[in-house]
N, C-alpha and C positions, 0 to 999 in steps of 0.2 A: 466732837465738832459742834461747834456754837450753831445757834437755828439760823442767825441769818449768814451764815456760811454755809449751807443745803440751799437745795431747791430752789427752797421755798421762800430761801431770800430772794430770787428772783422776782419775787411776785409785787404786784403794787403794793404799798405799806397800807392798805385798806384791808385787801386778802391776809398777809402776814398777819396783821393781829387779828384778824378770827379763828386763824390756822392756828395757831400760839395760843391762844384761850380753847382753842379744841381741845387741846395736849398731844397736836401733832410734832412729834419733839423729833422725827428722825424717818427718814422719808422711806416707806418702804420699796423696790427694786425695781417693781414698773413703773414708779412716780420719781425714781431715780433717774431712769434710762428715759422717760418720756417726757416729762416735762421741759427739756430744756430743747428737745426737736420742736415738740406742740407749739413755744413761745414763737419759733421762728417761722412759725404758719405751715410746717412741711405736712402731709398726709400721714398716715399709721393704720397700721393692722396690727393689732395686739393682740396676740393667743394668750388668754389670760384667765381665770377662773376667777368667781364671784370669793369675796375673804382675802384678793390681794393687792386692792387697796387702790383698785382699777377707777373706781368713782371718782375722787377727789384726781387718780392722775389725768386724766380727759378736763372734769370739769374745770379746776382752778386754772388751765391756761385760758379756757374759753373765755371766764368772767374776766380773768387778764386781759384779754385784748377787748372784752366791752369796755375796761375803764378807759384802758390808754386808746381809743381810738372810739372816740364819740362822735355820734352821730343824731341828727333828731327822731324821735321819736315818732313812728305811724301804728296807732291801731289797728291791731290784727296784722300787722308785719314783722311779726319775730326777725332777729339777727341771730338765735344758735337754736338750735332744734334736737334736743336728741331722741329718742325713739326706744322705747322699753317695751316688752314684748309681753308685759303681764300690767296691772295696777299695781299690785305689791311693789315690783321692781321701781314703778315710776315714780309712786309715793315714797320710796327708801333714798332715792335719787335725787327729789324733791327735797327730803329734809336735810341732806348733806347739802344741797344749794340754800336754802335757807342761813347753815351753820357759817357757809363759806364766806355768804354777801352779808353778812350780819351788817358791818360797817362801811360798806359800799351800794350806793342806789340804784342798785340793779329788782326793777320788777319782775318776777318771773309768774308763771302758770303751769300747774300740774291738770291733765287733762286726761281722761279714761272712762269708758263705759261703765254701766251697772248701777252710777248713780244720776242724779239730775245735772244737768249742763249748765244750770243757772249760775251756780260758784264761778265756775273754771269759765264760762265767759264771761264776767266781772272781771277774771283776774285778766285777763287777755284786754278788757277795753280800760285797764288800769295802763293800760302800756306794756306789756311785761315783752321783754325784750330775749326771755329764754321762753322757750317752752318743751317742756316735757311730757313727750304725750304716748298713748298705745294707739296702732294704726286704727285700730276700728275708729276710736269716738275722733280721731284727728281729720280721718275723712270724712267724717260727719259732717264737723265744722267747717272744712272746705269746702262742701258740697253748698252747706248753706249759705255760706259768704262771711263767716267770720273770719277765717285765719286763711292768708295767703303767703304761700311760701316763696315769693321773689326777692325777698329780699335775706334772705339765710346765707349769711355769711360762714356758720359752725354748722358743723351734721355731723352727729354721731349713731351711728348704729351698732345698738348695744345688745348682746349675746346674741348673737346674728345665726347661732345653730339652733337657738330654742324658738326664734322667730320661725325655720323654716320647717322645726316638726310641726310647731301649733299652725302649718296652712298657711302662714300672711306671705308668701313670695308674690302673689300677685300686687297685693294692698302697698308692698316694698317697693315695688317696678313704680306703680302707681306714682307713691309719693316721690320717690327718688325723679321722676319726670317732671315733675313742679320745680325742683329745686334748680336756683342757677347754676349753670356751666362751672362759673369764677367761685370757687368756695374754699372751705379746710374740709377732708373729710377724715372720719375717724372710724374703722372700723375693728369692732370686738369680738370676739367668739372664743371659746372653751374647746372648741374641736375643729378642724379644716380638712371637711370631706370634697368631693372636687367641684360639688354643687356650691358649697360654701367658698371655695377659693375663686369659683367660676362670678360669682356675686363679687367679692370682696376685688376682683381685678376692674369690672364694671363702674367701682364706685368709686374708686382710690388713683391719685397720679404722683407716683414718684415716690411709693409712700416709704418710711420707715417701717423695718418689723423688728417686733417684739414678741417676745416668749416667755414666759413666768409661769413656773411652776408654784402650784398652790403649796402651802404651809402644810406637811404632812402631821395628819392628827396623831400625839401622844398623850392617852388616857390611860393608862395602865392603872396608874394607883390612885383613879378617881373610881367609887363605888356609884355607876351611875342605876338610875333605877326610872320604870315609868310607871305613870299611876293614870288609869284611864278614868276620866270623871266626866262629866256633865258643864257645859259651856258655866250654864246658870249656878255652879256648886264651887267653881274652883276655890273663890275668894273663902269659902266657908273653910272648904280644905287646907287651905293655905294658914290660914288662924287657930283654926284645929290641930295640924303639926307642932308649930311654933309653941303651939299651947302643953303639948304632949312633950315634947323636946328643951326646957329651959336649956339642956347643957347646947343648943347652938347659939353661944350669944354673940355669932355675928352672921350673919346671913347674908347674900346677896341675892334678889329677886327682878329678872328681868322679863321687862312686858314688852312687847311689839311698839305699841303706840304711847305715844307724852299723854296723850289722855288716860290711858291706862293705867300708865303710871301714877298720877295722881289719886286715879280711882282706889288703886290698891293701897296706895302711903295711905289715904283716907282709912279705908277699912281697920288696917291695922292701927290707926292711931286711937278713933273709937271703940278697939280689942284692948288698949290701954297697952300697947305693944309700940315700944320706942321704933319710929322707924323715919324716913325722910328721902325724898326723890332726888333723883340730876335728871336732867334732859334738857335738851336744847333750846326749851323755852325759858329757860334758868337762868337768872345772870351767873357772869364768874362768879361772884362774890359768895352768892346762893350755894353756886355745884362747893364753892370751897370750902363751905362751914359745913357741910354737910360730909363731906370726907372726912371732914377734922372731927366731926362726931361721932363718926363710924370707926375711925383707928383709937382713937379715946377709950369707946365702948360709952359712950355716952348715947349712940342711935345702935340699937340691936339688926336692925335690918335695915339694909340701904334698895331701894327700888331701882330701876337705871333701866333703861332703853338701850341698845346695840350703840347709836352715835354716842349716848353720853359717856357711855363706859369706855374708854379710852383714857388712860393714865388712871385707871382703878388696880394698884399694886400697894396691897392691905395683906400681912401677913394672917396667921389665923383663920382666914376666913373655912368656917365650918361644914358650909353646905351651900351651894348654888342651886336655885329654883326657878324656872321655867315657867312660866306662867302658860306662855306660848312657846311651841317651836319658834326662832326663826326660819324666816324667808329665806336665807342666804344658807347652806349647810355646814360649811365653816365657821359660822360664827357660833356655830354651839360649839364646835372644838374653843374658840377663844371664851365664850362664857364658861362652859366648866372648868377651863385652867383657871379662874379664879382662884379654885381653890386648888388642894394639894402642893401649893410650894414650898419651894426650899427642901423637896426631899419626902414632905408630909405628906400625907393619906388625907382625902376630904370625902365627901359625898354631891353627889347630884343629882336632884328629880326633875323628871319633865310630866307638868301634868296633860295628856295626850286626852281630844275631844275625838271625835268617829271623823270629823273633818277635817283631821289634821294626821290622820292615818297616811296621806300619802307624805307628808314631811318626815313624820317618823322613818319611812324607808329607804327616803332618801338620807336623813342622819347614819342610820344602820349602814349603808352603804356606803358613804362616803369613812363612816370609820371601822368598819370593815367588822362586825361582830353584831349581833343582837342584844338589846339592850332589855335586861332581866324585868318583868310586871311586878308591881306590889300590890293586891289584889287585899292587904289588911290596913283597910281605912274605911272606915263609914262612909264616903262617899264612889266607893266601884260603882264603874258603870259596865254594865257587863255589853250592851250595844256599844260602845267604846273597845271594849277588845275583842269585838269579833266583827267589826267594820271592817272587810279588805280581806277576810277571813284567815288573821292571825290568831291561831290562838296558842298561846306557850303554856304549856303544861308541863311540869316539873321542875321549872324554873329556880334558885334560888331565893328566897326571898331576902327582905332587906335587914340586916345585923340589927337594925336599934327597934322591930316591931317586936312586941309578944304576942307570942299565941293566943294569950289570952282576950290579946284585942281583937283578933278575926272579924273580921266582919264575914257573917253566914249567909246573909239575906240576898247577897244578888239581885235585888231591884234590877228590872228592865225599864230602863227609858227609850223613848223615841228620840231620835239624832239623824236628820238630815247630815247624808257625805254629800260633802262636795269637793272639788280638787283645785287645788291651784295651777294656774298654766293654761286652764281651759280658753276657747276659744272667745273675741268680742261678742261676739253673734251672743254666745250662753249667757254673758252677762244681760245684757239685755232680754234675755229669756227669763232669766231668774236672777233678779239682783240678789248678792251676799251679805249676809248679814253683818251690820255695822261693827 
């Protein structure tokens, strides 16, 4: 099926070509089923789990109807709102809104506790006609008198069960009380206990439902491995492998953030280690040479972020590396299928901080097995695996270390945990480190 015979031909020819320079070539089954009720303004509840493609299907109708139905412009009066129950979430949401309006002038604003407010109201008296925000700092700014929600014409309320473990069903009632009568509402959740359906009847009129079963993980003949390090060590580790290992000569390494990503393509370029980024700050032209050099074997290591890597199908590829968990748990089932295709055997590392112990549990659990230590690398952090107090012992270790590299020393470092999920309030107790 040709692209603009999906979906996503629907959409203003502004959206279409960001969607089409994304390498969204074929719409996955809740951006199937919803998209084409969302365009008609009906309401939804979508039982849907993060990794199924639930973002782009809510967002691209909303930016939809900002184009085709313009209106002027009031500072601090958003027209769609959605509502993400962590920063993680809202920043991840944020940068697919970025990918989506690339060529349509839609202002938007991501907003959330733990840092300073100065940005995010900039972006807000930029105009920004979306905003995406966590209840805590949103009420903030309502309190103060920046953002008023009268005129929010889109409302989405997104994974609406992890909003009501983390506490916010007051801060929900709250905000949901600002919003007009006359709206689209959109609501999401991963599970529908009678609290959650008791909300979701509250917010929704008429609505559609949707059901999507997430992507079930198959890793069988990917050799995944974790290696606990120090925040401050990883990049060292990361050039140290590569360095140890010539026979991976193609690698793929994904970071969380575009910043990140460059930080690391840096690293490895002054390691004298071919290597080269995508991410969404990239033009087409950029993410295209940069593929073309990686299937070539002209770039040894390709860098890429979660949004960029989309239409990343490069045979070969030797070993997937983690810089970070993802946010999302599914999306490490799709970064490790990088590798092993066609039948092949690969490898996968995640290099795992003492604060990122609870995402590890959540990978473990989402793909149903425990993921073996490699404890032979000069940079173990031994307060890394006994954060959350896992320790695997007898584990096997990983086929391409020797013995003879053991690392004996065990160094102890200090490692602040912290969790993700946690409440507004903590943020503002303890900002997280950048």
């Amino acid at each position: 099926m040709k692209f603009e015979e999906t979906v996503f031909g629907q959409l203003e020819p502004a959206l279409q070509k960001a969607v089409h320079e994304a390498g969204y070539a074929k719409p996955t089954p809740i951006q199937e089923q919803a998209i084409p009720y969302l365009l008609k303004g009906r309401d939804l509840i979508g039982c849907a789990q993060t990794g199924t493609g639930k973002t782009a299907a809510f967002m691209l109708p909303i930016l939809d109807h900002l184009l085709r139905v313009r209106r002027p412009r009031h500072i601090g009066h958003p027209r769609a709102l959605i509502l993400s129950p962590t920063r993680e979430l809202a920043a991840q949401t944020a940068a697919n809104v970025k990918v989506y309006s690339k060529y349509a002038n839609l202002p938007f604003a991501c907003i959330f506790g733990g840092v300073s407010q100065f940005g995010q109201v900039k972006d807000i008296k930029k105009g920004a006609e979306t905003v995406i925000a966590c209840p805590g700092r949103l009420i903030d700014l309502m309190t103060q008198g920046i953002l008023y929600l009268d005129q929010v014409e889109c409302f989405v309320l997104d994974e609406a069960d992890r909003m009501l473990d983390m506490g916010f069903l007051p801060d929900i009632k709250r905000i949901i009380s600002k919003l007009p009568k006359a709206r689209q509402s959109l609501f999401f959740s991963a599970t529908f206990s009678p609290q959650i359906a008791k909300l979701a009847a509250e917010l929704v009129d008429d609505p559609v439902k949707i059901e999507i079963s997430p992507e079930k993980p198959t890793v069988e003949k990917i050799n995944q491995k974790v290696m606990f390090v120090e925040k401050a060590q990883k990049d060292a580790l990361l050039v140290h492998l590569l360095e140890e290992h010539p026979e991976w000569d193609r690698v793929i390494v994904f970071t969380k953030m575009r910043h990140g990503a460059d930080r690391v393509n840096k690293k490895l370029m002054r390691a004298n280690i071919a290597a080269a980024a995508i991410h969404s700050d990239k033009t087409q032209g950029q993410r295209t040479r940069a593929l073309e050099g990686f299937r070539q074997g002209k770039v040894r290591v390709l860098v890429a972020t979660d949004i960029a890597s989309r239409g990343i199908d490069v045979p070969d590829v030797k070993c997937v590396i983690n810089m970070e968990l993802p946010l999302e748990t599914e999306s490490y089932v799709h970064r490790i299928g990088r590798t092993a295709r066609a039948g092949e055997s690969g490898a996968a590392i995640s290099f795992v901080t003492a604060a990122e112990r609870a995402q590890l549990k959540a990978v473990e659990r989402f793909i149903r097995k425990s993921i073996p230590v490699d404890r032979d690398h000069p940079y173990h952090s031994e307060t890394g695996e006994q954060a959350g107090g896992k320790a695997q012992e007898g584990l096997p270790q990983a086929p391409w270390v020797h013995p003879a590299n053991r690392n004996r020393t065990n160094r102890k470092r200090n490692s602040r945990v912290s969790f993700l999920g946690r409440r507004q309030s903590d943020f503002r107790k303890r900002p997280p480190n950048p």
